[in-house]
C-alpha positions in Angstrom: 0.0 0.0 0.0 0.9 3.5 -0.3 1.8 5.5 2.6 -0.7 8.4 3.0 -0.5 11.4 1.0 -1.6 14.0 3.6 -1.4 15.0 7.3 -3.7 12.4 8.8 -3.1 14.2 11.8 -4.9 17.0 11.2 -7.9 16.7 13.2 -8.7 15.4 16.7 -10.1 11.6 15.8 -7.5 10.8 13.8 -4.5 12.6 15.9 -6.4 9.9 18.6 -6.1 7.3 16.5 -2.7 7.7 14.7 -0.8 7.2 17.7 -0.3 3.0 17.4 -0.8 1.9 20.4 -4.5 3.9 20.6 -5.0 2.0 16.9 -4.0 -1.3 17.6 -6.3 -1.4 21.0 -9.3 0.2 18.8 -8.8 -2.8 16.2 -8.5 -5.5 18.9 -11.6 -4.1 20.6 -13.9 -4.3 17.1 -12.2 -7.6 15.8 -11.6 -9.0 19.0 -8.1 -9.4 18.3 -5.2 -9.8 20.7 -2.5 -8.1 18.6 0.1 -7.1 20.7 1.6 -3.4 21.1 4.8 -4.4 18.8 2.1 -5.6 15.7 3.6 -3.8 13.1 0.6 -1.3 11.5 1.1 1.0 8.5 -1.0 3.9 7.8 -2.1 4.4 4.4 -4.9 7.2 4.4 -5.5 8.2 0.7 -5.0 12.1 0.2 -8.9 13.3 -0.2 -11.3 12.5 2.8 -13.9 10.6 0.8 -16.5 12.3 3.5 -15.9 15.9 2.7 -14.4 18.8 4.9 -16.6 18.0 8.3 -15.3 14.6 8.6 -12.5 12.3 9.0 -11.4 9.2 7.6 -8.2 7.0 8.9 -6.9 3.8 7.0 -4.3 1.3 8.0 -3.0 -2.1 7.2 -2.1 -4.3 10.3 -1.5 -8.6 9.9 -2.5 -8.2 5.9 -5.8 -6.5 6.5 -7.2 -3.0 5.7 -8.9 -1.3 7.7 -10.9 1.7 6.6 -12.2 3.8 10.0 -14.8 7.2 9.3 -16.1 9.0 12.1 -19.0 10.9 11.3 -19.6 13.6 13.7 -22.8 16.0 12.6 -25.1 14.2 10.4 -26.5 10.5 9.1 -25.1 9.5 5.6 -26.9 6.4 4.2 -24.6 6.8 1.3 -21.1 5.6 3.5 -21.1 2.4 1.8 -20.8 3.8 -1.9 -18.2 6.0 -0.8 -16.8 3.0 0.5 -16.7 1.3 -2.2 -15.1 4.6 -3.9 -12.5 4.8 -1.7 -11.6 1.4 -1.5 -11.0 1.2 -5.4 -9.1 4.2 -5.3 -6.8 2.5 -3.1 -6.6 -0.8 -4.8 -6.3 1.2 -7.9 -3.0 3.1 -6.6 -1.4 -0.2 -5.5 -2.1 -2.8 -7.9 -2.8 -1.4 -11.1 -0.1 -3.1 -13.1 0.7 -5.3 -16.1 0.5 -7.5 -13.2 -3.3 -7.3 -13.2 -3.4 -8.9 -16.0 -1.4 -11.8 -15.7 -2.0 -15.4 -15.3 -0.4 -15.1 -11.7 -3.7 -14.1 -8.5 -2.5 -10.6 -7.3 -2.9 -10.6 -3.6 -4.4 -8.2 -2.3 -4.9 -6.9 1.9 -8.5 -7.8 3.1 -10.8 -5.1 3.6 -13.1 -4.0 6.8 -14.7 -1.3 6.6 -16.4 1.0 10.1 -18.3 3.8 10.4 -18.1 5.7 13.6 -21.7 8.1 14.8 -21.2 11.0 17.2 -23.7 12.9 15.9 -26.5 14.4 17.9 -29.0 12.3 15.3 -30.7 9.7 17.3 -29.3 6.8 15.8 -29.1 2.8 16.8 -25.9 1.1 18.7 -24.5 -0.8 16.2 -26.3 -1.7 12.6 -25.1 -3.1 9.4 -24.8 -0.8 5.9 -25.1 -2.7 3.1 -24.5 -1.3 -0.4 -26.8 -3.8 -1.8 -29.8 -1.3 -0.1 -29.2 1.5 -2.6 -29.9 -0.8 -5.7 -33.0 -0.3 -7.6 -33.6 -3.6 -9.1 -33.8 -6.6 -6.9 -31.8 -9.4 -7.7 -31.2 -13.5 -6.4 -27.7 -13.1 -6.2 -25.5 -10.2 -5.6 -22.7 -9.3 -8.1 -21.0 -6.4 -6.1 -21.6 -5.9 -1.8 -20.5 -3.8 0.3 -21.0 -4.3 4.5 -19.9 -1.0 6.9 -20.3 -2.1 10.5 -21.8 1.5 11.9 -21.3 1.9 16.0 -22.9 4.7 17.5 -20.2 5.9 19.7 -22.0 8.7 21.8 -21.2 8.3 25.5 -24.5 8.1 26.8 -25.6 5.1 24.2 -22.9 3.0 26.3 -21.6 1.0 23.1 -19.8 -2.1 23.9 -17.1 -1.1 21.8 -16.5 1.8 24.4 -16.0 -0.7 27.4 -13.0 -2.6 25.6 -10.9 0.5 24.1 -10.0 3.2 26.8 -9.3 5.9 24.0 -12.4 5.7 22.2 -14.2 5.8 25.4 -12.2 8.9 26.7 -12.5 10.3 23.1 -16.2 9.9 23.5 -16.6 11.4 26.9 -14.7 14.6 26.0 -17.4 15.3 23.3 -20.0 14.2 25.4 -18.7 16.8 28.1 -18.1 19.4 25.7 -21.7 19.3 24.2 -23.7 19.1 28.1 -22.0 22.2 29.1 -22.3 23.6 25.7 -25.8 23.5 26.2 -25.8 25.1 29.6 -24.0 27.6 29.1 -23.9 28.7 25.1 -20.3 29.2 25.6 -18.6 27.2 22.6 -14.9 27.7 23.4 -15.7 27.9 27.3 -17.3 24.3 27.1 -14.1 23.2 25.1 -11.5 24.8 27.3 -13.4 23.4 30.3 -13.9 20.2 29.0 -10.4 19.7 28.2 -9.3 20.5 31.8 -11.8 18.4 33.6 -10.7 15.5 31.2 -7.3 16.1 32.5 -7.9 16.1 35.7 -9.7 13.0 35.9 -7.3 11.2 33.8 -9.4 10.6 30.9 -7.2 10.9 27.9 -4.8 12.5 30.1 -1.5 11.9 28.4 -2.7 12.8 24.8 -4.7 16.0 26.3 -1.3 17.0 27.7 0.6 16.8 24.4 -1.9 17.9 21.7 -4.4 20.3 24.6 -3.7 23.4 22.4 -4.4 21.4 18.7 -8.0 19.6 20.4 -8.8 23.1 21.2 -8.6 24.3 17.9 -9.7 21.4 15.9 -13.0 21.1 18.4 -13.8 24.5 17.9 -14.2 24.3 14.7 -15.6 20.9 14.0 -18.5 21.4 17.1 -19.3 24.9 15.6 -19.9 24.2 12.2 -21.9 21.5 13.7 -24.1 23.8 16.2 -23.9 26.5 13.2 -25.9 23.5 10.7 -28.2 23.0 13.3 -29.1 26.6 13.1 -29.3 27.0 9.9 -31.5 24.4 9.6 -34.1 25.8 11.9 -33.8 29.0 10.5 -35.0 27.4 7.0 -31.9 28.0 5.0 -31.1 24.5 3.6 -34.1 22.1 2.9 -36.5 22.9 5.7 -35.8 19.9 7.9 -38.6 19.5 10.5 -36.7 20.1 13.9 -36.5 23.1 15.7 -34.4 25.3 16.9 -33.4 23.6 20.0 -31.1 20.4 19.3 -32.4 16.7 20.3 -36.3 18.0 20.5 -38.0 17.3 17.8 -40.3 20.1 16.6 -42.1 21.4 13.4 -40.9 23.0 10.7 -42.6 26.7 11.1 -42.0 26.5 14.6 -38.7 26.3 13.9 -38.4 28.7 11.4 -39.7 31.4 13.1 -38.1 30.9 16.1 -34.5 30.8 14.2 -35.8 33.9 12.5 -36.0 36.0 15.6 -33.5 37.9 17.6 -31.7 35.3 19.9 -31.0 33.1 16.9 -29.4 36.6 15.3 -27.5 36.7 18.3 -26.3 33.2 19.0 -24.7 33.5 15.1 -23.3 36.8 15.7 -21.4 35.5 18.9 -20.2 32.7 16.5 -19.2 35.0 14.1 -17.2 37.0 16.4 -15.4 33.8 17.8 -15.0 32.4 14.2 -13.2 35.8 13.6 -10.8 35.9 16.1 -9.7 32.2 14.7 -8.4 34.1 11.8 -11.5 32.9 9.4 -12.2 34.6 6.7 -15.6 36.6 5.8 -16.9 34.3 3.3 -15.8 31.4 5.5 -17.7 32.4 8.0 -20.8 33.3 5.9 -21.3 30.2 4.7 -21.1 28.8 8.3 -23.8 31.4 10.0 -25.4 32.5 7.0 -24.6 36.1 8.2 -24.5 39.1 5.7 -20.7 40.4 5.1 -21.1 44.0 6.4 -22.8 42.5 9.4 -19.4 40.3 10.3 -17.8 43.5 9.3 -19.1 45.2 11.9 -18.3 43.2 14.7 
């Protein structure tokens, strides 16, 4: 395999993960594996993020098989397992694309499994199987092409069982989990973070990576869990598609409800404080107009 073509590090899940012996107890806690800590694992994320700029995606090969890990952290996608099978063929493609391919000889190839991991604040099942076979439109006896994500719902509070074997998903999940209840106490983004963070630390959870990478997770949360609050937003305030939830996130409420309650002056404010913080990060006008759906000379202003 090739060895990946960007900084895999460069979010919060995957700085996690990309430490080996985080990775290696993730796998053994989903396979139910015993690989030991000296298992040699190669990291072979393709350039592109085959989930777009709110997500993250982390591949590896460990004992001849590759695994392909997403963590989706806003919103359902029914569609993982085509972009699954996307992905995956880009990879085989870059490797074994060859006169080889083409010989009389079987080209060996590393064994695919493929995850999905759910933190959104959708209400979504434990653990469930995606099968490409679901998008077809014509039914069929036997299946020429499949594709099978196993999808884990790793929010704290859903208590997976993946999150009683594997310490640093667990802690990983807490932190959000943390960041999110005080988040919706206090409507204090970076404050939630920042406390979050410490309180992590203090308890030991994640204590050692917290120490080392505090001042990246604070940057790469603030801007992952904003967009995130920011969609929510926009969504009761009618800008995308009209979904019917409200304003407030995890109650379920109808669409005009929700429109006219985004509409009104606290959701005005709310997206002006997030301007204003988005700001200060250095981001630039349009950025942040097509995160709070703000009019330029109003983020001028500020």
């Amino acid at each position: 395999m090739t060895k990946a073509k960007r900084n895999y590090k460069d979010n919060t899940f995957c700085a996690l993960f990309s430490e080996k012996e985080n990775l290696i107890e993730l796998y053994n806690a989903l396979s139910g594996s015993n690989f030991d800590m000296d298992t040699p694992v190669e990291i072979v994320t393709l350039d592109n993020t085959f989930f777009g700029d709110r997500e993250n995606d982390l591949s590896f090969i460990i004992d001849n098989r590759w695994i392909i890990l997403a963590e989706q952290q806003s919103t359902l996608c029914p569609n993982v397992p085509l972009r699954m099978l996307v992905y995956a063929a880009r990879q085989y493609e870059n490797t074994t694309f060859s006169r080889d391919i083409y010989s009389k000889k079987l080209v060996k190839i590393p064994t695919p499994e493929l995850y999905v991991f759910y933190n959104g604040i959708e209400d979504a099942p434990v653990e469930q199987e995606l099968k490409l076979s679901d998008a077809f439109i014509a039914e069929c006896d036997t299946m020429a092409v499949e594709v099978i994500v196993k999808f884990i719902n790793v929010n704290y509070e859903k208590g997976a069982e993946l999150l009683k074997h594997c310490r640093a998903m667990e802690g990983y999940s807490r932190l959000i989990h943390m960041i999110r209840e005080e988040y919706r106490e206090t409507g204090e983004l970076e404050a939630a973070i920042e406390n979050s963070i410490r309180k992590c630390r203090d308890e030991g959870v994640l204590a050692e990576f917290l120490k080392e990478h505090g001042g990246e997770v604070m940057s790469f949360l603030f801007e992952k869990l904003t967009r995130e609050e920011c969609e929510a937003i926009r969504e009761a305030d009618g800008f995308d598609n009209g979904y019917e939830k409200g304003y407030e996130i995890g109650e379920a409420a109808g669409f005009e409800k929700g429109k006219a309650e985004g509409s009104g002056e606290g959701a005005l404010s709310e997206r002006l404080r997030i301007a204003m913080n988005l700001k200060n990060k250095g981001m630039t006008i349009s950025e942040i107009q097509e995160i709070t759906g703000l009019e330029a000379e109003q983020i001028e202003n500020l």
